[in-house]
Gaussian input, Z-matrix of N, CA and C with variables (Angstrom, degrees):
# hf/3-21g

backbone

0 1
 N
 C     1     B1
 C     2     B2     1     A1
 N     3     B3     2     A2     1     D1
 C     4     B4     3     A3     2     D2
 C     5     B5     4     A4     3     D3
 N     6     B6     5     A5     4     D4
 C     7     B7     6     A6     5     D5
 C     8     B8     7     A7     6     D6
 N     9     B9     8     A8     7     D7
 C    10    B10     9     A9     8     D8
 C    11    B11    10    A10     9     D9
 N    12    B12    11    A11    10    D10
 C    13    B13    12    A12    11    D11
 C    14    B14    13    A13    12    D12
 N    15    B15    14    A14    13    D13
 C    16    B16    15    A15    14    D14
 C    17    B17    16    A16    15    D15
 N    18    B18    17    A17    16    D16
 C    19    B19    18    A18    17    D17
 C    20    B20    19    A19    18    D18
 N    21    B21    20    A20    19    D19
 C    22    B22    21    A21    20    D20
 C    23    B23    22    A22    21    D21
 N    24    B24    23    A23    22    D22
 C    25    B25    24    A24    23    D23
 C    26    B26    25    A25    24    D24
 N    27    B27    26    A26    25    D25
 C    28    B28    27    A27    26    D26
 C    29    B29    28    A28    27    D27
 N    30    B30    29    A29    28    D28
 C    31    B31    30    A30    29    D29
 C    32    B32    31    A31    30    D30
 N    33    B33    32    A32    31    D31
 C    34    B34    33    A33    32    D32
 C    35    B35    34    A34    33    D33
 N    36    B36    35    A35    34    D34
 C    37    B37    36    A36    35    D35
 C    38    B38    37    A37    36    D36
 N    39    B39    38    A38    37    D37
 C    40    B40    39    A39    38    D38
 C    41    B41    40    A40    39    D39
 N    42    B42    41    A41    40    D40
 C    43    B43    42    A42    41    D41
 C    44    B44    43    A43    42    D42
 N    45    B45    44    A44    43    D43
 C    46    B46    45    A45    44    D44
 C    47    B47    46    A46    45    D45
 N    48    B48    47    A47    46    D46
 C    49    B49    48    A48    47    D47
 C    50    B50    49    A49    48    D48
 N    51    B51    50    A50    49    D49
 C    52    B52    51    A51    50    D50
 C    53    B53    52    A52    51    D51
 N    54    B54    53    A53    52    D52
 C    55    B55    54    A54    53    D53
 C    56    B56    55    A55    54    D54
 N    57    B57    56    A56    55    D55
 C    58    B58    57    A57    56    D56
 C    59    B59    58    A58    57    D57
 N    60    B60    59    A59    58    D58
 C    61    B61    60    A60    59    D59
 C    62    B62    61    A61    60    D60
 N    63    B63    62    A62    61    D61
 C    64    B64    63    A63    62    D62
 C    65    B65    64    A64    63    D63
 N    66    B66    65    A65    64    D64
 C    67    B67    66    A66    65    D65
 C    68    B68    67    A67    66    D66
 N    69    B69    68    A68    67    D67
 C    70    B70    69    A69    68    D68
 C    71    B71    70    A70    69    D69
 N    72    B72    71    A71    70    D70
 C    73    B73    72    A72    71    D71
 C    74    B74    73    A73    72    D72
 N    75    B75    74    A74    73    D73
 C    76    B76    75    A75    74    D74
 C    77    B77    76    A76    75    D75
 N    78    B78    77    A77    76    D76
 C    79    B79    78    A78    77    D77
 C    80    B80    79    A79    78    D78
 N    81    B81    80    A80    79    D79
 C    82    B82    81    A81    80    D80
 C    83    B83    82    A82    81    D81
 N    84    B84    83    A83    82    D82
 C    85    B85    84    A84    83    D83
 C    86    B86    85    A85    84    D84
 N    87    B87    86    A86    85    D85
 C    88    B88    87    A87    86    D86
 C    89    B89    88    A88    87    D87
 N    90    B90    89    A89    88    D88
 C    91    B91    90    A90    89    D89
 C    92    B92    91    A91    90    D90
 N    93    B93    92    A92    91    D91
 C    94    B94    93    A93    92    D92
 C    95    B95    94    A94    93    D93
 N    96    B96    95    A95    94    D94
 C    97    B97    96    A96    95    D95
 C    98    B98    97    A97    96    D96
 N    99    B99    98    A98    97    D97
 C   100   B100    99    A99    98    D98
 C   101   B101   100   A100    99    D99
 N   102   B102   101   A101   100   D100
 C   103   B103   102   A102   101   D101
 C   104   B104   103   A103   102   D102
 N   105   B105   104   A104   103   D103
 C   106   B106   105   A105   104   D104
 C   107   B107   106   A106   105   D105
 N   108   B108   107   A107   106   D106
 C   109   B109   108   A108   107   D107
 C   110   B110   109   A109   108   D108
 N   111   B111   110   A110   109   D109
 C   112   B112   111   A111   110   D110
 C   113   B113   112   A112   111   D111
 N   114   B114   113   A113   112   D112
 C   115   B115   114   A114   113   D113
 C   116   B116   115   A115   114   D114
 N   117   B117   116   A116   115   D115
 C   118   B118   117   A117   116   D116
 C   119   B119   118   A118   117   D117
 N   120   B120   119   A119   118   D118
 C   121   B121   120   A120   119   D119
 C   122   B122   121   A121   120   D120
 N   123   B123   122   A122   121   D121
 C   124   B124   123   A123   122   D122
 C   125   B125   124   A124   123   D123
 N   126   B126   125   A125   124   D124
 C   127   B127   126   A126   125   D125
 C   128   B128   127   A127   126   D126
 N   129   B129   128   A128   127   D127
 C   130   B130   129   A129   128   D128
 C   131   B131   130   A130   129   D129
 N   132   B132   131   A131   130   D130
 C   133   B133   132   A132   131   D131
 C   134   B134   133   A133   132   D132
 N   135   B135   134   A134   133   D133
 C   136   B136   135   A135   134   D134
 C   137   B137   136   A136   135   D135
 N   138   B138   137   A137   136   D136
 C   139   B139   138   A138   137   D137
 C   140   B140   139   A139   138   D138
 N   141   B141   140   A140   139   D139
 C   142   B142   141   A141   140   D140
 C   143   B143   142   A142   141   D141
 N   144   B144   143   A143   142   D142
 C   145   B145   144   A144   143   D143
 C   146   B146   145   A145   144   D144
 N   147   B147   146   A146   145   D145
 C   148   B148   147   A147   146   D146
 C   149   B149   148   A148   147   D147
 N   150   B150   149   A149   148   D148
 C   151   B151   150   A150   149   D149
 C   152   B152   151   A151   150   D150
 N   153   B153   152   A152   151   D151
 C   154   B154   153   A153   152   D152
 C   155   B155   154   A154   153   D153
 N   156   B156   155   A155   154   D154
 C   157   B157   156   A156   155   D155
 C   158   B158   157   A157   156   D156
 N   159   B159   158   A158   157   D157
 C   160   B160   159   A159   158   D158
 C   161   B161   160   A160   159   D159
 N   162   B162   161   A161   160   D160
 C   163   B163   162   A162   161   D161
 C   164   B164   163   A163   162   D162
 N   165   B165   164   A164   163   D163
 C   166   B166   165   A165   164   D164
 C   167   B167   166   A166   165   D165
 N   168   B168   167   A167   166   D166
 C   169   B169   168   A168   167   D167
 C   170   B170   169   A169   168   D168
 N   171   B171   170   A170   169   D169
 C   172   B172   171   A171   170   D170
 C   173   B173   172   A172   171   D171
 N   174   B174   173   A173   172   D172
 C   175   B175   174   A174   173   D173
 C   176   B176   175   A175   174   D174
 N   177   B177   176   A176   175   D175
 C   178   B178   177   A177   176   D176
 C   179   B179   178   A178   177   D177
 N   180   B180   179   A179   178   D178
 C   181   B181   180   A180   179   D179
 C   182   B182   181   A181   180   D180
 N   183   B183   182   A182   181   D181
 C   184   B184   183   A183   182   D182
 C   185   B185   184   A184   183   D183
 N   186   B186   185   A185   184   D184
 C   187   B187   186   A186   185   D185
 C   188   B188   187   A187   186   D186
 N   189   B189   188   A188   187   D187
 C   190   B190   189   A189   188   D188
 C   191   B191   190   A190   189   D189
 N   192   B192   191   A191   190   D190
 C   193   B193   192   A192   191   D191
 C   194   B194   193   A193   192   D192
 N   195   B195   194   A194   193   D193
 C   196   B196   195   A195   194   D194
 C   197   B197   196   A196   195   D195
 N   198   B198   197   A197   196   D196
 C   199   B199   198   A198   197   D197
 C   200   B200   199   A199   198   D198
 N   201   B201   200   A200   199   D199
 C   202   B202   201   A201   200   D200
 C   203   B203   202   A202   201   D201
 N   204   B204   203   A203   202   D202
 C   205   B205   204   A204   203   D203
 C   206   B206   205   A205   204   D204
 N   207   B207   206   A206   205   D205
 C   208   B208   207   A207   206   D206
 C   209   B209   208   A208   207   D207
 N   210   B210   209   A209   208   D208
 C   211   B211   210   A210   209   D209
 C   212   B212   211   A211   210   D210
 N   213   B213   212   A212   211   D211
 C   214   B214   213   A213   212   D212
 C   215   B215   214   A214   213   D213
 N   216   B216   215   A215   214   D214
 C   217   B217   216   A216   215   D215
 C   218   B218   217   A217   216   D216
 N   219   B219   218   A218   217   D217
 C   220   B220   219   A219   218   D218
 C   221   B221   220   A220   219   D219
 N   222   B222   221   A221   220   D220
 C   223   B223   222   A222   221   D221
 C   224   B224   223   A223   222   D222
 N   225   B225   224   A224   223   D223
 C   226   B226   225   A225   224   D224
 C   227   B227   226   A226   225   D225
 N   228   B228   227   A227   226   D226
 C   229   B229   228   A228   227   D227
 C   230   B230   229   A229   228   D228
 N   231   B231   230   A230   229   D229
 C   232   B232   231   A231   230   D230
 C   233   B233   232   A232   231   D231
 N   234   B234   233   A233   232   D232
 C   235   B235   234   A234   233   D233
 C   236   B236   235   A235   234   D234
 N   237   B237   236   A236   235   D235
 C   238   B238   237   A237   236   D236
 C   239   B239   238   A238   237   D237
 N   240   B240   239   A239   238   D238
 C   241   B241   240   A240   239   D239
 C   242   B242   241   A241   240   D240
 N   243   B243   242   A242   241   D241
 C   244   B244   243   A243   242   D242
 C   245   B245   244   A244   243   D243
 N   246   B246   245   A245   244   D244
 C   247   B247   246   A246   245   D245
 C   248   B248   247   A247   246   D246
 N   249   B249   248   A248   247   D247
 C   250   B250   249   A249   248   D248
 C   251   B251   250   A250   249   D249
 N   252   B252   251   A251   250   D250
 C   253   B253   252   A252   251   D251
 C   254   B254   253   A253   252   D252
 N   255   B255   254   A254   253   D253
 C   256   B256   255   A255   254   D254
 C   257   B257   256   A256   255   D255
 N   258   B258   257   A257   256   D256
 C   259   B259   258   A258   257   D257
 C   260   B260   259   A259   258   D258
 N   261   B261   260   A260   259   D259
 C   262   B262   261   A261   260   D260
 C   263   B263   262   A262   261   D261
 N   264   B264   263   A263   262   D262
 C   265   B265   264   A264   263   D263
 C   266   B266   265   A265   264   D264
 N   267   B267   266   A266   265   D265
 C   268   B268   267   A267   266   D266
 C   269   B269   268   A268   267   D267

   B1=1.4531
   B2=1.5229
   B3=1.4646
   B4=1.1487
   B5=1.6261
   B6=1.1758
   B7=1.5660
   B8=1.6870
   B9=1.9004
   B10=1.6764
   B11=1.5766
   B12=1.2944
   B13=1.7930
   B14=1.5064
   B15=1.5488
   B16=1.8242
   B17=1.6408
   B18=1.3519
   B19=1.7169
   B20=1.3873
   B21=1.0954
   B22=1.7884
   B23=1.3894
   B24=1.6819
   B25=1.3715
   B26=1.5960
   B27=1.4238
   B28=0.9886
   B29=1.5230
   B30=1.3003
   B31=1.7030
   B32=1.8063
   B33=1.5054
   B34=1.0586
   B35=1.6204
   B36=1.5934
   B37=1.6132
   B38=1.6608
   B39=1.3875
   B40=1.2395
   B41=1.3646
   B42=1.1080
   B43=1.8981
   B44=1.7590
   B45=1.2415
   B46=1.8325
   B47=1.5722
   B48=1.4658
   B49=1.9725
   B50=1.4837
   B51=1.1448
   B52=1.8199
   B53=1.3511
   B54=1.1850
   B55=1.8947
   B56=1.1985
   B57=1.1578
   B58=2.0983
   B59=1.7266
   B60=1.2321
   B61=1.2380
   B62=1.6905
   B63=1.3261
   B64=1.6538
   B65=2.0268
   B66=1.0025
   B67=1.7360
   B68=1.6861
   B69=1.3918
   B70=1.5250
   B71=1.3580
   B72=0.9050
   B73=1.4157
   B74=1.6693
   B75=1.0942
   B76=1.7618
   B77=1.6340
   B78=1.4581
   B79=1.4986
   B80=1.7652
   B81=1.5488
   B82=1.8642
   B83=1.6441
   B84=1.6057
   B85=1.6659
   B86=2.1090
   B87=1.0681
   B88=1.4325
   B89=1.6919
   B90=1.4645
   B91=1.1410
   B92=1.6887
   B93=1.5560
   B94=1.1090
   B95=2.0454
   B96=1.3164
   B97=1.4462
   B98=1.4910
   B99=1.0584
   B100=1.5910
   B101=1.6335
   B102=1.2930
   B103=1.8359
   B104=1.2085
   B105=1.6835
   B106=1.3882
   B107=1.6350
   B108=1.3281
   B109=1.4329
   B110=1.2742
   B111=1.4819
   B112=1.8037
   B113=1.6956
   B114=1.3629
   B115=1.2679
   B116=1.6962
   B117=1.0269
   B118=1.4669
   B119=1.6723
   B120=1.0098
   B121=1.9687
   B122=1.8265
   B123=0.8735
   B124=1.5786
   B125=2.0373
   B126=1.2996
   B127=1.2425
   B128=1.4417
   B129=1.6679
   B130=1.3157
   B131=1.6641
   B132=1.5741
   B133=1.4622
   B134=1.4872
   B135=1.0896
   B136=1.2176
   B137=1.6359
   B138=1.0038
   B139=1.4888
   B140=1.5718
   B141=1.1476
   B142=1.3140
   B143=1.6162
   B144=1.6773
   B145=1.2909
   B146=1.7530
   B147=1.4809
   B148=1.1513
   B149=1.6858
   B150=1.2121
   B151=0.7120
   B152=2.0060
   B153=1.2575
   B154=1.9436
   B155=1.2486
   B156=1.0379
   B157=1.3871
   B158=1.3727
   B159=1.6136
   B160=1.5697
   B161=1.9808
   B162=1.4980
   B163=1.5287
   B164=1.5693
   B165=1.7756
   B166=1.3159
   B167=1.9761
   B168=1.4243
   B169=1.6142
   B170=0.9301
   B171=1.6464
   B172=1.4802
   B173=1.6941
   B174=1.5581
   B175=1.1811
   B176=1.7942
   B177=1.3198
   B178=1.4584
   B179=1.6646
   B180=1.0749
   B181=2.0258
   B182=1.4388
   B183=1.1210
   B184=1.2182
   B185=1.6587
   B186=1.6213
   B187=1.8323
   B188=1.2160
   B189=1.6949
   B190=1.1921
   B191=1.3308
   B192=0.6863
   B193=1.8515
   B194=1.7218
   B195=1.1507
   B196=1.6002
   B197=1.5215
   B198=1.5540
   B199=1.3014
   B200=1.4735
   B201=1.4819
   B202=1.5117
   B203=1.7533
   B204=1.2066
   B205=1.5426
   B206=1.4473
   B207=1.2828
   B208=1.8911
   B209=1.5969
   B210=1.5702
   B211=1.7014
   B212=1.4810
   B213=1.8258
   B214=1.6065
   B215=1.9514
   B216=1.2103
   B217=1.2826
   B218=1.7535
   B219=1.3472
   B220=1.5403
   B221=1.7860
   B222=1.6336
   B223=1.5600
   B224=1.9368
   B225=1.1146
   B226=1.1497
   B227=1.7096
   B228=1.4381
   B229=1.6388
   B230=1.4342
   B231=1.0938
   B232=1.8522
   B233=1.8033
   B234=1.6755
   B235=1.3360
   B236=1.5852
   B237=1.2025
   B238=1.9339
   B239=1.5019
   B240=1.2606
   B241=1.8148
   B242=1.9661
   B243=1.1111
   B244=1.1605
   B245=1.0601
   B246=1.7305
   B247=1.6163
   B248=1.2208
   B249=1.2753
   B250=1.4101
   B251=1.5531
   B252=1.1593
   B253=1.2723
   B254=1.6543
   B255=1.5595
   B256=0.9492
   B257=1.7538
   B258=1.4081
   B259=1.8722
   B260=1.5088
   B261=1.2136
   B262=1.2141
   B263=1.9358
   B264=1.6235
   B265=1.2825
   B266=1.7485
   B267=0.8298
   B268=1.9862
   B269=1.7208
   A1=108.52
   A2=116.95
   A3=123.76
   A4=96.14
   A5=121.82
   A6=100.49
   A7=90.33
   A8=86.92
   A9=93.89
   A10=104.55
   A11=101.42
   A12=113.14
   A13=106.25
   A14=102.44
   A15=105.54
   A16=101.60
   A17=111.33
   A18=100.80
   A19=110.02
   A20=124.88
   A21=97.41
   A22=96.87
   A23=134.92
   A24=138.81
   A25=114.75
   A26=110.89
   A27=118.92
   A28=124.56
   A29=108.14
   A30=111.62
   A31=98.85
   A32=126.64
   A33=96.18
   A34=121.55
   A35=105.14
   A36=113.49
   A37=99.60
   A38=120.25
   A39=134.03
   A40=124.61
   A41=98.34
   A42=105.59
   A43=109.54
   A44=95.25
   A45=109.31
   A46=100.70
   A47=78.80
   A48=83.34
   A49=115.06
   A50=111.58
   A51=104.46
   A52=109.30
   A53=89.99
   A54=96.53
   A55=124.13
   A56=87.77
   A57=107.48
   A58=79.19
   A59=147.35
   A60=136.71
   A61=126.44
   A62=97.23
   A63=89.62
   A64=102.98
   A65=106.22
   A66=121.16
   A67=94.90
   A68=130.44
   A69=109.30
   A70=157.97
   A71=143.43
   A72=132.65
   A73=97.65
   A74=115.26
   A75=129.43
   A76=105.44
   A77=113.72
   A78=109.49
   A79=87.46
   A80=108.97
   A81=112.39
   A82=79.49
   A83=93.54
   A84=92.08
   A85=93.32
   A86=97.63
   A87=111.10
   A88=89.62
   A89=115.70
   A90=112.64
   A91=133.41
   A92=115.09
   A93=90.13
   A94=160.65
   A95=97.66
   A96=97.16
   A97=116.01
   A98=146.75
   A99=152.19
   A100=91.64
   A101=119.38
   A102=116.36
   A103=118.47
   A104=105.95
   A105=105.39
   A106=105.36
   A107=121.81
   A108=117.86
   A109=93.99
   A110=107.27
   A111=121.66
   A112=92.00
   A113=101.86
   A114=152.69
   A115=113.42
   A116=123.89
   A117=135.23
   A118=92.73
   A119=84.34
   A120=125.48
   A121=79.93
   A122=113.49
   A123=128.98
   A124=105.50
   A125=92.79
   A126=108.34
   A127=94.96
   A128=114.45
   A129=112.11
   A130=137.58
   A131=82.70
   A132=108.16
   A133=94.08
   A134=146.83
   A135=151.10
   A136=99.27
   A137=127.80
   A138=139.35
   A139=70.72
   A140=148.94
   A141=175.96
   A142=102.79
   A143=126.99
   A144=107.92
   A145=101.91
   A146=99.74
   A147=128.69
   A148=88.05
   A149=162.07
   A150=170.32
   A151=126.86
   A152=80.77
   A153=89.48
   A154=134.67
   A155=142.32
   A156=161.76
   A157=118.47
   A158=99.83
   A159=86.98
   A160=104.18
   A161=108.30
   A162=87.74
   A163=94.49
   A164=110.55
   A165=96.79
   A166=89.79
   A167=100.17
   A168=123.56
   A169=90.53
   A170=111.16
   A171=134.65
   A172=100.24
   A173=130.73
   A174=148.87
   A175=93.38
   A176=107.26
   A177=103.86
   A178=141.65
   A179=100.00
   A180=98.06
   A181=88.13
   A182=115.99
   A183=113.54
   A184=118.77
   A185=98.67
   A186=102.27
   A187=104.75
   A188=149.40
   A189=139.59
   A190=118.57
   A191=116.82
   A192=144.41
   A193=87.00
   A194=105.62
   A195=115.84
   A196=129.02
   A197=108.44
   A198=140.19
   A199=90.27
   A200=123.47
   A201=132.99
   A202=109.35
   A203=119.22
   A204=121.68
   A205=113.79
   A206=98.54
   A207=102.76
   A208=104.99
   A209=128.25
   A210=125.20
   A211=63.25
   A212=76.83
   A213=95.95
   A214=111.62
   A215=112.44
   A216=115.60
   A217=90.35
   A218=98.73
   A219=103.25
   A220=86.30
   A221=103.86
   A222=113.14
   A223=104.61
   A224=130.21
   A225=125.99
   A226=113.70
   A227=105.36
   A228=94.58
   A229=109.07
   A230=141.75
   A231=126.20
   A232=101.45
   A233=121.97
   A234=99.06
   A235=112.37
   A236=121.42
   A237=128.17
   A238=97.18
   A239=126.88
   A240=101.44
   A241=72.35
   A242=151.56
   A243=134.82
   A244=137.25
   A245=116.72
   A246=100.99
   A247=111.80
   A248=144.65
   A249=129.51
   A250=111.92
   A251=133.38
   A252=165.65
   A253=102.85
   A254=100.65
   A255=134.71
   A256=119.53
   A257=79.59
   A258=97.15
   A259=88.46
   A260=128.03
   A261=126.53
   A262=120.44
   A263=95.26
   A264=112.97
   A265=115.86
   A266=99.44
   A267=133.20
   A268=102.67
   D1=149.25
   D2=-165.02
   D3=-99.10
   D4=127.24
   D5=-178.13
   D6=-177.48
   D7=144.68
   D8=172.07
   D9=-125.27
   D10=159.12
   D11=171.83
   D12=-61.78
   D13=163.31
   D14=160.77
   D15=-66.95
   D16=-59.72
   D17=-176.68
   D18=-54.32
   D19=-13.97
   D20=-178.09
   D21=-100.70
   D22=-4.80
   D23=165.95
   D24=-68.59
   D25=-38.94
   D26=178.94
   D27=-83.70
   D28=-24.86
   D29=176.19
   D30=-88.21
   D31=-40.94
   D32=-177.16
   D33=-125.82
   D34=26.42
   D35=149.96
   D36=79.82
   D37=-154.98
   D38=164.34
   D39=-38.47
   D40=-46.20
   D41=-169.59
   D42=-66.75
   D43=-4.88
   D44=178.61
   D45=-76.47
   D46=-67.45
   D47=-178.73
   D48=-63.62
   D49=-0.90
   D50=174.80
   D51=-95.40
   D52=-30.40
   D53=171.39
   D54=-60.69
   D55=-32.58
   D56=-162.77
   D57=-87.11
   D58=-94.62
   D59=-152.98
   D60=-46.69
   D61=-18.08
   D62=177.83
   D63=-60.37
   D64=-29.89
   D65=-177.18
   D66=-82.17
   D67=13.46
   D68=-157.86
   D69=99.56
   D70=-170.24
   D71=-170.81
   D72=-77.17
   D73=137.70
   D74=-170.08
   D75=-111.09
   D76=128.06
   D77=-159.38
   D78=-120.24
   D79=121.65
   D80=-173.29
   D81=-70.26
   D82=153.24
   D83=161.70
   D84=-126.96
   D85=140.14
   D86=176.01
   D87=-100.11
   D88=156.73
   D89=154.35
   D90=34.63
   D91=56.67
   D92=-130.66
   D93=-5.52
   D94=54.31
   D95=-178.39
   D96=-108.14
   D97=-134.91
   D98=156.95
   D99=-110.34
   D100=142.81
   D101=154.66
   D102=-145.00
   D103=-4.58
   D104=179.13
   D105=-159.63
   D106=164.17
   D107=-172.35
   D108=-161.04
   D109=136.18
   D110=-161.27
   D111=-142.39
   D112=117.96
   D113=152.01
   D114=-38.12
   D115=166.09
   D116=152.65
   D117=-118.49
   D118=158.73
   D119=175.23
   D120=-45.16
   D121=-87.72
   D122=-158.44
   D123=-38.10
   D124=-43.50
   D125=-154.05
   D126=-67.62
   D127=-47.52
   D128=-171.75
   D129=-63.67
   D130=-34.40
   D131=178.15
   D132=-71.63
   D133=-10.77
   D134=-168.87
   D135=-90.63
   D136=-45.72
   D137=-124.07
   D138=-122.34
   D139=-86.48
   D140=132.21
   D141=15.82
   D142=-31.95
   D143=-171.48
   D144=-74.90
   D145=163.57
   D146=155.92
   D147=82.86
   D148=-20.25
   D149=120.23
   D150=15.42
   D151=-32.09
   D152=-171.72
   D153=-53.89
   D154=65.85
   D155=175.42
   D156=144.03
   D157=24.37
   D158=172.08
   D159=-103.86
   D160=-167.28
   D161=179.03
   D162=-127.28
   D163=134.45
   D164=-161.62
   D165=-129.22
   D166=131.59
   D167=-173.57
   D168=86.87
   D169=-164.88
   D170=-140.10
   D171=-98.94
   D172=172.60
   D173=173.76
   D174=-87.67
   D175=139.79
   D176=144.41
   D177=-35.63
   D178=-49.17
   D179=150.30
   D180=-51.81
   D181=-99.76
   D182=-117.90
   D183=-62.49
   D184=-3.45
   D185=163.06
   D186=-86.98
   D187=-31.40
   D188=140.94
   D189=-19.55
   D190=-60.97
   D191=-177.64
   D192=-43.35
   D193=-83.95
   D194=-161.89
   D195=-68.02
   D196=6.42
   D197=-170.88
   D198=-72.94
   D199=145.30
   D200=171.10
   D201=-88.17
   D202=100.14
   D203=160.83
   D204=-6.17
   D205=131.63
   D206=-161.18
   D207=-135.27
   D208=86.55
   D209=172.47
   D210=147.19
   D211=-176.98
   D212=177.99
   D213=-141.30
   D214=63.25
   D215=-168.31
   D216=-137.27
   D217=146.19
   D218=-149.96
   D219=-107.60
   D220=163.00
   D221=-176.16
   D222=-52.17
   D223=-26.28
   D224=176.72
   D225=-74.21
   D226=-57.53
   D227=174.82
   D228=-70.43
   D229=-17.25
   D230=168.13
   D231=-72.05
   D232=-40.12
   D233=-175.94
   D234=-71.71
   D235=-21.41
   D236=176.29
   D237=-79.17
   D238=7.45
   D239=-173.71
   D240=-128.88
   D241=-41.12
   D242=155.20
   D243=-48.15
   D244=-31.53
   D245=156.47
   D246=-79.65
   D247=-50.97
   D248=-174.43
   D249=-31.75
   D250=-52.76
   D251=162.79
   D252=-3.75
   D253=-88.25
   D254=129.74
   D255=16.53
   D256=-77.31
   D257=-168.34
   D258=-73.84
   D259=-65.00
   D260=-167.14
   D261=-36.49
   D262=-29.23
   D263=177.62
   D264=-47.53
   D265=-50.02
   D266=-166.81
   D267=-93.42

């Protein structure tokens, strides 16, 4: 797999991803995971024709939706720390 880190995106900018595409589609890795994948011009329009008015990946819900729960305070202590909140308002 063709793929660069955020730190090596971030120390060396564009010229990473130009590097990385002469080899192909370039896959960002966050943390080591995949989170993003960058195309060439050519590639997309490639990937992309015939395509126009359809809807392609997910809705915003529904990547919300599929997001992994992040803290550790359960639907009961966020609704007791929102009403206090709340009360405190008034």
């Amino acid at each position: 797999m063709n793929s660069i880190s955020a730190a090596e995106l971030k120390r060396r900018g564009m010229a990473a991803i130009e590097d990385g595409l002469r080899h192909g589609p370039v896959h960002l890795m966050k943390h080591n995971k995949p989170a993003a994948v960058v195309l060439s011009e050519t590639d997309y329009l490639q990937l992309s024709a015939g395509s126009a008015g359809k809807v392609v990946g997910v809705t915003a819900v529904q990547w919300l939706l599929n997001q992994r729960p992040v803290g550790k305070s359960s639907k009961s202590q966020l609704d007791k720390a929102l009403r206090k909140e709340r009360e405190d308002w008034g």
